[in-house]
N, C-alpha and C positions, 0 to 999 in steps of 0.2 A: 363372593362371586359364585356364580350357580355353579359354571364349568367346573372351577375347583371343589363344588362341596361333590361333585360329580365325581370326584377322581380325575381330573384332567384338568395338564397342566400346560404351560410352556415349555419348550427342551431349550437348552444353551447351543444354540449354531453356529457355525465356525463361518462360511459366508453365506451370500444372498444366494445363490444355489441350491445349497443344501437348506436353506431356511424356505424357499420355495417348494422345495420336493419335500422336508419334514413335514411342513403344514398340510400338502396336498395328500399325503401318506394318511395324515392324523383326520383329514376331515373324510377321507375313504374308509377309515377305522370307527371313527366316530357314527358315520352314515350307516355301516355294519353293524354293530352294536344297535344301533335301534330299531332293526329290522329285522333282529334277532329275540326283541321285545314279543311279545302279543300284542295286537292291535289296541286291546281294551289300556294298557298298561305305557304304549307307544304311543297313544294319544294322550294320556295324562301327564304323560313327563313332558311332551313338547307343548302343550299350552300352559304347561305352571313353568318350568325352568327355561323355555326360550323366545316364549309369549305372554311370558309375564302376569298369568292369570292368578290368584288364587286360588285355594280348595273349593270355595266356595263359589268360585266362578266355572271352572271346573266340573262340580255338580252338575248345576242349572246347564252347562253347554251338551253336556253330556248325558245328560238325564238321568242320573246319580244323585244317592245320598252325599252329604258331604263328610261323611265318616268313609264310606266309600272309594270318592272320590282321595281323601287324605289316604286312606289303604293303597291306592293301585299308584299314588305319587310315591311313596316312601316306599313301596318294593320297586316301582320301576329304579330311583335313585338308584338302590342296592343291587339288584340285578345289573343295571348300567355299569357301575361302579365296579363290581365284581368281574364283567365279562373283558372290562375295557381293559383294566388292570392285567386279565390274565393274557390278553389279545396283546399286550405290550409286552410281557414276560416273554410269551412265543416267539413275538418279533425278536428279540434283542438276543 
């Protein structure tokens, strides 16, 4: 699942409350986190990990090589990854 090769997960919630306010937390975290991206790099991770494109679609939309295009997915992952993780360290 992309979300998890993302670094993000599910949390264990005690009721529908607190599972409503964690989700709307996580997707206010999540929406941060990618805004916090570069454009060039914010638009490669949303149409390969939540559009389902490949590298190679990617390219062509974006007017990129597709080694390129492969470049600005796999640092956006890890930048992702890195910011979101540290964003939840802080929180907690």
């Amino acid at each position: 699942d992309t979300l998890t090769e993302l670094g993000y997960g599910p949390r264990v919630l005690a009721s529908t409350d607190d599972a409503f306010e964690t989700r709307t937390d996580e997707r206010e975290l999540i929406g941060s986190v990618l805004i916090s991206l570069t454009a060039p790099l914010r638009e490669a991770l949303l149409l390969h990990a939540f559009e389902g494109f490949t590298a190679r679609e990617v390219a062509a939309i974006t007017g990129t090589t597709v080694a390129a295009a492969e470049r600005r997915i796999s640092r956006a992952k890890n930048q992702f990854r890195t910011r979101y993780n540290a964003s939840l360290a802080y929180l907690e």
